[in-house]
C-alpha positions in Angstrom: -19.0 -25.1 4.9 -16.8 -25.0 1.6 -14.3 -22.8 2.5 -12.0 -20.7 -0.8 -8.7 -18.7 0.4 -7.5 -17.0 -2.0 -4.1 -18.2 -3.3 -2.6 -14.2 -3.3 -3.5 -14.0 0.2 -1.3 -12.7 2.6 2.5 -10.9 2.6 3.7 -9.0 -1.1 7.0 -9.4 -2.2 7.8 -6.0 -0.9 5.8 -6.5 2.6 8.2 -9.6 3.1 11.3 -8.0 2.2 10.7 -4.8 4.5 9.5 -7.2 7.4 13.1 -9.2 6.9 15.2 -5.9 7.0 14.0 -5.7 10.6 13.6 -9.3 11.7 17.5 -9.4 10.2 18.4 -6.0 12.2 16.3 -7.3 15.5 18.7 -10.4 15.5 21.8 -8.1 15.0 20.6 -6.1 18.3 23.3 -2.9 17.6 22.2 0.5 19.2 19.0 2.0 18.8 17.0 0.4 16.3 13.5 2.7 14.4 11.4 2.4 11.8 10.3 5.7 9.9 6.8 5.5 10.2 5.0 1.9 10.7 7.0 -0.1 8.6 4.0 -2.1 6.8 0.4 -1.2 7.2 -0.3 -4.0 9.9 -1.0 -3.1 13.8 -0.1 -6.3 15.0 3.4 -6.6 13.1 3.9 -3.5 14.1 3.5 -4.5 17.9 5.5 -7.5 18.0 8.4 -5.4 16.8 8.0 -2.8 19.5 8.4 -6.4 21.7 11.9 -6.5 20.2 12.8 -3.0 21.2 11.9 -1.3 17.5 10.7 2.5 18.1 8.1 3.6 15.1 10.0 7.0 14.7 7.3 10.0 15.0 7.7 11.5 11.5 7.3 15.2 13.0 10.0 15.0 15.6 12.8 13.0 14.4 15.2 15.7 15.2 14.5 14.3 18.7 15.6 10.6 18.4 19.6 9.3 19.2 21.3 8.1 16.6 20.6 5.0 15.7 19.6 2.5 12.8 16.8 3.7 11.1 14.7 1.3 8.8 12.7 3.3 5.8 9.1 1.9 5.2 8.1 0.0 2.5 6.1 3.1 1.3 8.8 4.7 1.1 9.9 8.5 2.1 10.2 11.5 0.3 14.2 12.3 -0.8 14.5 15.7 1.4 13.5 13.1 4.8 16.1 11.0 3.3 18.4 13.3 3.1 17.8 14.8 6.7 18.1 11.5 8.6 21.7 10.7 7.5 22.5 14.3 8.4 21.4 13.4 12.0 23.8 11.0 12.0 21.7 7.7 11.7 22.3 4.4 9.9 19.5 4.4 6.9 18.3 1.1 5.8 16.1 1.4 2.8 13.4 -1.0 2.7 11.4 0.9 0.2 9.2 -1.8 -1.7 11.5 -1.8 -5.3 8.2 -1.5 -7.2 7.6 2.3 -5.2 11.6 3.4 -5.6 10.4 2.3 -9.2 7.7 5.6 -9.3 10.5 7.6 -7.3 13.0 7.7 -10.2 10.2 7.8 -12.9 8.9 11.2 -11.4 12.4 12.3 -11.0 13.6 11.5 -14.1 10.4 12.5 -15.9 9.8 16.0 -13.7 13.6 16.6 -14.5 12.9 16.8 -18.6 10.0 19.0 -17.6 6.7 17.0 -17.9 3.5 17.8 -15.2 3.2 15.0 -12.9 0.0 13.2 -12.3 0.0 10.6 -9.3 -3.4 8.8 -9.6 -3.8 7.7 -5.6 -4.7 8.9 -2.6 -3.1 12.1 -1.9 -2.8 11.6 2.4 -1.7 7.6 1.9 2.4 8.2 2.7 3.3 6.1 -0.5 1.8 8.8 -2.3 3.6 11.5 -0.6 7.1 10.0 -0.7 6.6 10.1 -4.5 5.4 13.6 -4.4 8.9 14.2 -2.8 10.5 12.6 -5.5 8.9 15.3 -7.9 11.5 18.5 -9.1 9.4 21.5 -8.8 5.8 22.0 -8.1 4.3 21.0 -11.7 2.5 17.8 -10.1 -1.3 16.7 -9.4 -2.6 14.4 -7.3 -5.8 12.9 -8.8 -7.5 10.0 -6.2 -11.1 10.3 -8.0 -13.3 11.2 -11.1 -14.0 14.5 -10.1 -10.7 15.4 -9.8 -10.2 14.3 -13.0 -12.9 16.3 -14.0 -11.5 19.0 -13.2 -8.1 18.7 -13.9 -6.3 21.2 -16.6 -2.9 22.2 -17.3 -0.9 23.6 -20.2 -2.1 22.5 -22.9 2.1 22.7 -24.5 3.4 20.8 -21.6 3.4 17.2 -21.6 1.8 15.1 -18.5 3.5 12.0 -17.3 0.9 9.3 -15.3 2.0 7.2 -12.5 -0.6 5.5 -10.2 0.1 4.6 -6.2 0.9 0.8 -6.5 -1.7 -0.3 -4.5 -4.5 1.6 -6.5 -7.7 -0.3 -8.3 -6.4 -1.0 -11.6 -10.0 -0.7 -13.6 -10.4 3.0 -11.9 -7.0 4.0 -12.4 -7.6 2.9 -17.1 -10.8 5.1 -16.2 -9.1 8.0 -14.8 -6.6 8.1 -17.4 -9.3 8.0 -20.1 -11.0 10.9 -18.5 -7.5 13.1 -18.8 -6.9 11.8 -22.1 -10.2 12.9 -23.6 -9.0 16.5 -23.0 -6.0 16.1 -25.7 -3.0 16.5 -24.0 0.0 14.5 -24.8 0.4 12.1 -22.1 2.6 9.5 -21.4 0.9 6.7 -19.3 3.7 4.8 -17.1 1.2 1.6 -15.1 2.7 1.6 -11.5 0.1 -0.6 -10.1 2.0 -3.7 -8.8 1.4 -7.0 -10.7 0.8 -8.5 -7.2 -2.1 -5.9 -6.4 -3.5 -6.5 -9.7 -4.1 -10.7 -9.3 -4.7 -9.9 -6.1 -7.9 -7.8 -7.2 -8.9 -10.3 -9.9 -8.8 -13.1 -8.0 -10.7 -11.6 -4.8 -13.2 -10.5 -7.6 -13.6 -14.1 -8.7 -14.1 -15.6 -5.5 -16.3 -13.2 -4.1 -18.6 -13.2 -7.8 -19.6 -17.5 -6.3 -19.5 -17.5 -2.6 -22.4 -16.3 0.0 -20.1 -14.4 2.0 -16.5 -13.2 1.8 -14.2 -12.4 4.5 -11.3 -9.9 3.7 -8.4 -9.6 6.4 -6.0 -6.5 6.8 -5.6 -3.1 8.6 -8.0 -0.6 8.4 -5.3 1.9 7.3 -4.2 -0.4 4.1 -5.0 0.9 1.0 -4.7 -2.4 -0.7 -7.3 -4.2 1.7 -9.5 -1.1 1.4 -9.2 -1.8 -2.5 -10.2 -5.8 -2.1 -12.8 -4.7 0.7 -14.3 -2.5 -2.1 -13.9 -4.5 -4.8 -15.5 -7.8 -3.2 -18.5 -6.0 -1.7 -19.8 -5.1 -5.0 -20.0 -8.6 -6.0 -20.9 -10.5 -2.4 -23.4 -8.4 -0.1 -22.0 -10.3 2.7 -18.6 -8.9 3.0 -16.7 -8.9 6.1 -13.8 -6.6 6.7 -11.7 -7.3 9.7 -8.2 -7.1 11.2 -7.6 -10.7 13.1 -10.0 -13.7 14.0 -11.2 -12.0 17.0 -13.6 -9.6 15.0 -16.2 -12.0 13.9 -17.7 -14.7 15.2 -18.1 -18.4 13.4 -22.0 -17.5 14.3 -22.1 -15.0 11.8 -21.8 -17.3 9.0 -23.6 -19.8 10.5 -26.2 -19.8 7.6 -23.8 -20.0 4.9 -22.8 -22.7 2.7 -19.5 -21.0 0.4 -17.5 -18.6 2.1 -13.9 -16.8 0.4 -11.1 -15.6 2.1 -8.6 -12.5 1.1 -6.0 -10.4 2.8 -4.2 -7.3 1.7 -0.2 -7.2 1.4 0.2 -6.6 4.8 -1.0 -9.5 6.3 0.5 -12.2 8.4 -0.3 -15.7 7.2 -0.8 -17.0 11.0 -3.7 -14.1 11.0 -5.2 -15.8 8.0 -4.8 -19.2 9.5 -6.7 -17.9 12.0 -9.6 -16.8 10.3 -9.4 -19.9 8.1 -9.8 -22.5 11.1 -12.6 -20.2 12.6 -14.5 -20.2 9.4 -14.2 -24.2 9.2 -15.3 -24.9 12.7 
């Protein structure tokens, strides 16, 4: 079987980094050590950690944790739950991906000279509501779909400033923006999709556009392997999504002759090993 990984597959820049803060803090071994939140969309990262002795923090009781080190996802957090853990007394590390503190000092900035926010994404995906937190005041909307879009209206005096989640599809998010702009406000169009979410797309598009069957890896809970899930399916019928080797069998493509291979950020390359050697055999 001819076998195509793709060459984006796997751990993002800002995946990597966040998974380093806590490898580099596991190793250091000093007092209680959390993460606010899962620290990347990934179970079984997740649960190697808690191995070490690294509590996921419960974002609605965090009053009752010790003090400790605490280890901000890469979504990121919204500034008032920033603001409240170092008043309890912990140790924040910020491992906030850059390209999301990127979106959190855009909307500042930008809500702070009195534009109406528009955060193209999915409004219950935490990225998106640590940049909601980000926002000064309440003139914001979340828009995740055409209809929404539809829908959307606002002051027609008050200028609109568009950011997108990072992880969002990059041809619906130039479609959403066209449907707000057809409705002549004056917007101002800042693309926050990461350049690393954007190959990735293209490139799973590619593959999966020449092989019988593509297999995309990731959490069910990641937006970005959601996206590539999406995204590949409409171009390969037979389109696997799955978590680790163990959820498909080599049986299933037993009958195919090209098969691709992509993973969202959040990854582990051993995962996709994994799949890769089960897909040869």
């Amino acid at each position: 079987m001819d076998v195509i990984l793709a060459k984006s597959a796997g751990f993002c820049f800002g995946v990597q980094r966040a998974v380093d803060v806590v490898e580099k803090q596991i190793q250091e071994g000093d007092g209680f050590l959390y993460t606010y939140g899962p620290i990347i969309h990934n179970e079984e990262v997740v649960k190697e950690f808690e191995k070490h002795g690294v509590q996921v923090m419960d974002e609605d009781r965090i009053e009752a944790y010790a003090p400790g080190t605490v280890i901000i996802r890469s979504h990121g957090i919204t500034k008032a739950v920033e603001e409240k853990l170092n008043e309890l007394g912990h140790n924040v590390i910020d491992a906030t991906c850059p390209f999301v503190k990127k979106i959190h000092k855009a909307v500042d900035e930008h809500s702070k000279a009195g534009e109406f926010i528009v955060i193209i994404g999915n409004p219950d995906h935490p990225e998106v509501k640590g940049i909601v937190g980000w926002i000064n005041g309440n003139n914001y909307k979340v828009i995740p779909d055409e209809e929404t879009a539809k829908d959307f209206s606002v002051n027609s005096s008050q200028d609109i400033c568009i950011v997108s989640q990072t992880t969002f599809n990059h041809n619906k998010f130039q479609e959403l923006v066209e449907i707000i702009n057809q409705k002549g406000y004056h917007i101002i169009v800042l693309n926050t999709i990461c350049d690393a979410t954007n190959k990735r797309q293209v490139e799973a598009a590619e593959i999966a556009s020449k092989v019988d069957a593509m297999v995309v890896i990731g959490s069910k809970n990641s937006s970005n392997t959601q996206k590539l899930y999406e995204i590949c399916k409409t171009r390969c019928n037979d389109t696997y999504y799955i978590q680790t080797a163990d959820d498909f069998q080599s049986s299933d493509l037993s009958s195919i002759e090209s098969v691709g291979i992509t993973a969202g950020a959040s990854t582990p390359n051993n995962i996709i090993e994994e799949v890769q050697k089960k897909c040869q055999k």
